[in-house]
MINUVEX-380920 format. One line per field, with one value per residue (C-alpha): x, y, z; residue number from 1. Coordinates in Angstrom, 1 decimal. Layout:
residues N
c1 [X,...] .
c2 [Y,...] .
c3 [Z,...] .
resi [NUM,...] .
This chain:
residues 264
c1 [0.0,2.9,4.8,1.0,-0.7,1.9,1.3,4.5,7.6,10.5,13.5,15.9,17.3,14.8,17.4,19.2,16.4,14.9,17.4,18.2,14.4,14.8,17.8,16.5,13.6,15.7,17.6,14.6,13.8,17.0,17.0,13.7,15.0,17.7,15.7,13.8,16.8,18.2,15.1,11.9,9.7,9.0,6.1,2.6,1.2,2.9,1.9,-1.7,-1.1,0.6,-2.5,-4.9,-3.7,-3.1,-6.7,-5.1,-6.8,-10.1,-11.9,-10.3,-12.7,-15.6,-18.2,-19.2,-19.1,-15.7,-16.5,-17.2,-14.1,-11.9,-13.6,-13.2,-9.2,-8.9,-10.3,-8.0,-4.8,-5.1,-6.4,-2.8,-0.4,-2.4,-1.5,2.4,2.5,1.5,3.7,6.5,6.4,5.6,8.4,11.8,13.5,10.9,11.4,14.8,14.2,11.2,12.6,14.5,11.1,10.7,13.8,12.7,12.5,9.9,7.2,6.2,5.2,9.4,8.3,5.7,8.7,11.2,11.4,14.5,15.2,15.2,11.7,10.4,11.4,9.7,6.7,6.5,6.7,4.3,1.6,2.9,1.4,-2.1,-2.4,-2.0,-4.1,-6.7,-6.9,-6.7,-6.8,-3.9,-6.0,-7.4,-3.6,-2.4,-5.1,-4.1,-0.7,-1.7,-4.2,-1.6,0.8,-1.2,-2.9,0.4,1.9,-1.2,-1.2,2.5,2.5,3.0,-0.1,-2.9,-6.5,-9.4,-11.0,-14.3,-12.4,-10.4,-13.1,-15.5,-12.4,-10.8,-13.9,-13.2,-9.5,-6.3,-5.7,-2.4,-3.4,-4.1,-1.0,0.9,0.4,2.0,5.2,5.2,8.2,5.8,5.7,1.8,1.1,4.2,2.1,-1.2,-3.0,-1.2,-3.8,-2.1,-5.7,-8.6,-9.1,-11.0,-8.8,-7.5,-11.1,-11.6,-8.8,-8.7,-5.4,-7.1,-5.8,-7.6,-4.8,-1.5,-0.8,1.2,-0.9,0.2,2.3,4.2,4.8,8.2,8.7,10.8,12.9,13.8,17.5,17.9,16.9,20.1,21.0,21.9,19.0,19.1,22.1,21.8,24.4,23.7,20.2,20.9,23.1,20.7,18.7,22.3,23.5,24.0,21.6,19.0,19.0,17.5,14.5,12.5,9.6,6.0,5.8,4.7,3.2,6.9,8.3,6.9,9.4,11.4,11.9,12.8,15.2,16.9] .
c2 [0.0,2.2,2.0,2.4,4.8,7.1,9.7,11.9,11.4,10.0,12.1,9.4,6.5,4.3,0.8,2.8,3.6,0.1,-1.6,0.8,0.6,-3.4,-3.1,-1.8,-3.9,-7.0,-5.5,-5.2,-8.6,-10.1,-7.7,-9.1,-12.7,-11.9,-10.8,-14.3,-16.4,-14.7,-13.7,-14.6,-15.3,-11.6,-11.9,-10.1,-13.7,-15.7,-13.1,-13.8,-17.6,-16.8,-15.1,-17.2,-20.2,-18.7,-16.9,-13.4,-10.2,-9.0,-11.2,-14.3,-13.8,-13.1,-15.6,-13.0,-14.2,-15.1,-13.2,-10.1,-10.6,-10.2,-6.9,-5.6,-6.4,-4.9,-2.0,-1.4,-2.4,-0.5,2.9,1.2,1.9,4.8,6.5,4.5,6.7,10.1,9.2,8.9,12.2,14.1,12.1,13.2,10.1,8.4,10.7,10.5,6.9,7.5,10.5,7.6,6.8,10.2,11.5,9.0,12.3,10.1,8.2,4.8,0.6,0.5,3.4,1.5,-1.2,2.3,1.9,1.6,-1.8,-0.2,1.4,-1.8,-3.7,-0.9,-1.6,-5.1,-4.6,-2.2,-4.6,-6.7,-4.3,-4.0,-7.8,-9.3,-7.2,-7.0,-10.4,-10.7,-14.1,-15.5,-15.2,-11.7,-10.5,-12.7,-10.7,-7.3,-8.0,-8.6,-5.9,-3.4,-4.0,-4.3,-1.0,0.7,-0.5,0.4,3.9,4.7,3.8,5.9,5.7,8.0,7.4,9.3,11.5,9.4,6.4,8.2,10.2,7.8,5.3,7.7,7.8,4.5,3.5,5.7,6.3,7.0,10.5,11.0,9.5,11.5,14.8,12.9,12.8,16.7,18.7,21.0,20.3,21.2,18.3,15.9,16.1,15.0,12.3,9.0,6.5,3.0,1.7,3.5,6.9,7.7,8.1,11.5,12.5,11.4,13.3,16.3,15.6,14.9,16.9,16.5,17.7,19.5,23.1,22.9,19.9,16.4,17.6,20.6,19.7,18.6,14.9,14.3,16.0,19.7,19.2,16.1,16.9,15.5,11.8,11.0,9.4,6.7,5.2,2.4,3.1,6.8,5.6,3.4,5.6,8.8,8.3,8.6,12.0,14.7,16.5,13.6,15.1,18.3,19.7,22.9,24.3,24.3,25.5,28.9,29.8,31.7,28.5,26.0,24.9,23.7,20.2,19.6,17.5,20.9] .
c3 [0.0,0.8,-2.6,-4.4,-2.8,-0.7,1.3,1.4,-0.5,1.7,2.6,3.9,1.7,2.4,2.7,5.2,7.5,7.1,8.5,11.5,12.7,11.9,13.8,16.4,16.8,16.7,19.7,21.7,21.0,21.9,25.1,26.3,25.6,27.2,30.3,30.3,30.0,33.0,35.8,34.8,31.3,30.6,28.9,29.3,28.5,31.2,33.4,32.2,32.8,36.2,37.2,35.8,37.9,40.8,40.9,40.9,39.4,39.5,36.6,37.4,40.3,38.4,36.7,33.6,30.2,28.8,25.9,28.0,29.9,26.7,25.6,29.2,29.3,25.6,26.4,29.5,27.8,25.4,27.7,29.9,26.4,26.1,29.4,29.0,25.8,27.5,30.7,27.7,26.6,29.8,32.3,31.1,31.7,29.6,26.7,26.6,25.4,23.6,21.5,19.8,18.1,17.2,15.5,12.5,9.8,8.2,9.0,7.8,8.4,10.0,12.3,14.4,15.2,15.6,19.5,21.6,23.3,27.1,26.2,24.9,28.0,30.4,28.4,28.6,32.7,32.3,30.7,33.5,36.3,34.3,33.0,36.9,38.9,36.2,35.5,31.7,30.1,28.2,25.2,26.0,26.2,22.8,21.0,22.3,21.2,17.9,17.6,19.1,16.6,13.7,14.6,15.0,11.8,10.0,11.7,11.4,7.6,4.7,3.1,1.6,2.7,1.4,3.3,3.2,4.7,7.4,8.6,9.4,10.4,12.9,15.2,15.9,15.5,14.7,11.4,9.3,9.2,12.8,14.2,11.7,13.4,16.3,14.6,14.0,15.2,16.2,20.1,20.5,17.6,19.0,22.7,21.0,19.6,21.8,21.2,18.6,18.4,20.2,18.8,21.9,24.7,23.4,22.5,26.1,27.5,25.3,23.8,20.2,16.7,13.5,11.4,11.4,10.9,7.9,6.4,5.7,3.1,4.3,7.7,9.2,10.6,13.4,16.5,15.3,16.4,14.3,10.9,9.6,8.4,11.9,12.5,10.3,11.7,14.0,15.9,16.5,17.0,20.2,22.3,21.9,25.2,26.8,25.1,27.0,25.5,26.4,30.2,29.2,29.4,28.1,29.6,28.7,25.1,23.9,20.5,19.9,20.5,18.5,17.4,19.8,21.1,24.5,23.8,22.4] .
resi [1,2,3,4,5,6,7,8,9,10,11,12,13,14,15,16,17,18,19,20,21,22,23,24,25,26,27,28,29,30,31,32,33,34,35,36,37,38,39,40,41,42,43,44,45,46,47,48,49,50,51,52,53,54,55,56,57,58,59,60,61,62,63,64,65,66,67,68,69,70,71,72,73,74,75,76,77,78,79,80,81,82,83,84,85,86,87,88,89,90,91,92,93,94,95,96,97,98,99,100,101,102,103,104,105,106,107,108,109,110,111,112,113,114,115,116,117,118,119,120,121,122,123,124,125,126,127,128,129,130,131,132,133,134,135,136,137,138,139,140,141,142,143,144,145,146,147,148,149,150,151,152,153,154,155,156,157,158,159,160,161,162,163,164,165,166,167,168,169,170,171,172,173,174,175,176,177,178,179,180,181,182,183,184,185,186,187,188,189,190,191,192,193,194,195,196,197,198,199,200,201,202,203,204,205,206,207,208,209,210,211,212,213,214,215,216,217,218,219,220,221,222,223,224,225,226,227,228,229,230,231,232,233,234,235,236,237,238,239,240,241,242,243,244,245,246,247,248,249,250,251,252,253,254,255,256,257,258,259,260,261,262,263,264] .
């Protein structure tokens, strides 16, 4: 869909940028196997198991419908990543990890898999923390992981929608469109829109931007201070969160400073 209908033209070589975001991924995944081989299977699904067996969480005490169950610990996952993503950009030590995401200059389907290994392993405690106490069945939490990262490779990619698709579409799930304002180096876009699946959390929680100021085609993706190649190196990728300029921080924005990142 990408290479027939795009949305914006790349900037980057795209074989370069491919395999630093594959790169990346594969590091997270070898991190987290790493983890399990050493401690403990870190895995939202053995946590589901764990609880299951044990009776732990609030719906493995409960004698609804399994059915009901699932849609119950869908909707809170994904409302959990939702808030995880927020907490991201508002917690500097969690943006300092997360701006690794961001500083791709473009957006597409290698973007949604763009996340550095350290984030990815904080996430997977995270859904830890919500999958026990809540409950969630083992196949409640397999289908979330699948939704979740189908949404967000749908959403991140590089594709043109009509209007009369993503406007009906975007009232229930996030679109290509939506997200895309996300990755704006504006700071007021950048802090919007968080949701991977459910469009309406930032309805919900007033964080919600129809479109960018400079439209889909004139605005600028990525981190203001990294418009360069950088970015696509894997290398350069990885140690970012640990740059010095990683532990700085601006204040709240103002409309003369749009364009600034914190990470400035």
């Amino acid at each position: 869909m990408e290479l027939g209908w795009p949305k914006r033209a790349l900037i980057a070589s795209k074989g370069r940028r491919w395999l630093t975001n594959v790169g990346i991924s594969v590091t997270a995944a070898f991190l987290l196997r790493l983890m399990a081989a050493t401690a403990v299977p870190v895995a939202a699904i053995a946590a589901a198991f764990y609880a299951q067996r044990h009776g732990i969480g609030l719906l493995n005490t409960v004698a609804w419908p399994a059915w009901l169950k699932i849609v119950i610990a869908l909707v809170v996952l994904d409302l959990a990543i939702w808030a995880q993503h927020l907490a991201s950009h508002k917690i500097p030590i969690l943006w300092r990890l997360h701006r690794v995401h961001h500083a791709d200059r473009d957006i597409d389907v290698t973007t949604a898999i763009r996340f550095h290994p350290v984030e990815i392993a904080l996430s997977m405690l995270w859904k830890i923390v919500v999958v026990v106490p809540l409950g969630a069945s083992p196949l409640a939490v397999f289908l979330f992981e699948v939704i979740l990262n189908a949404c967000a490779m749908f959403n991140h990619a590089n594709v043109a929608l009509p209007g009369w698709i993503d406007r009906p579409l975007r009232l229930l799930i996030v679109t290509p469109d939506m997200h895309r304002v996300h990755h704006s180096v504006l700071r007021r876009e950048h802090d919007s829109n968080y949701g991977f699946n459910l469009s309406l959390w930032d309805r919900l929680f007033r964080t919600y931007t129809a479109q960018p100021q400079g439209g889909h085609q004139g605005m600028t993706i990525g981190l203001t201070p990294y418009q360069s190649e950088d970015p696509t190196r894997f290398g350069w990728s990885l140690w970012l969160p640990f740059r010095r300029s990683g532990f700085k921080t601006t204040p709240a924005p103002s409309p003369s400073r749009d364009m600034d990142d914190r990470a400035a």
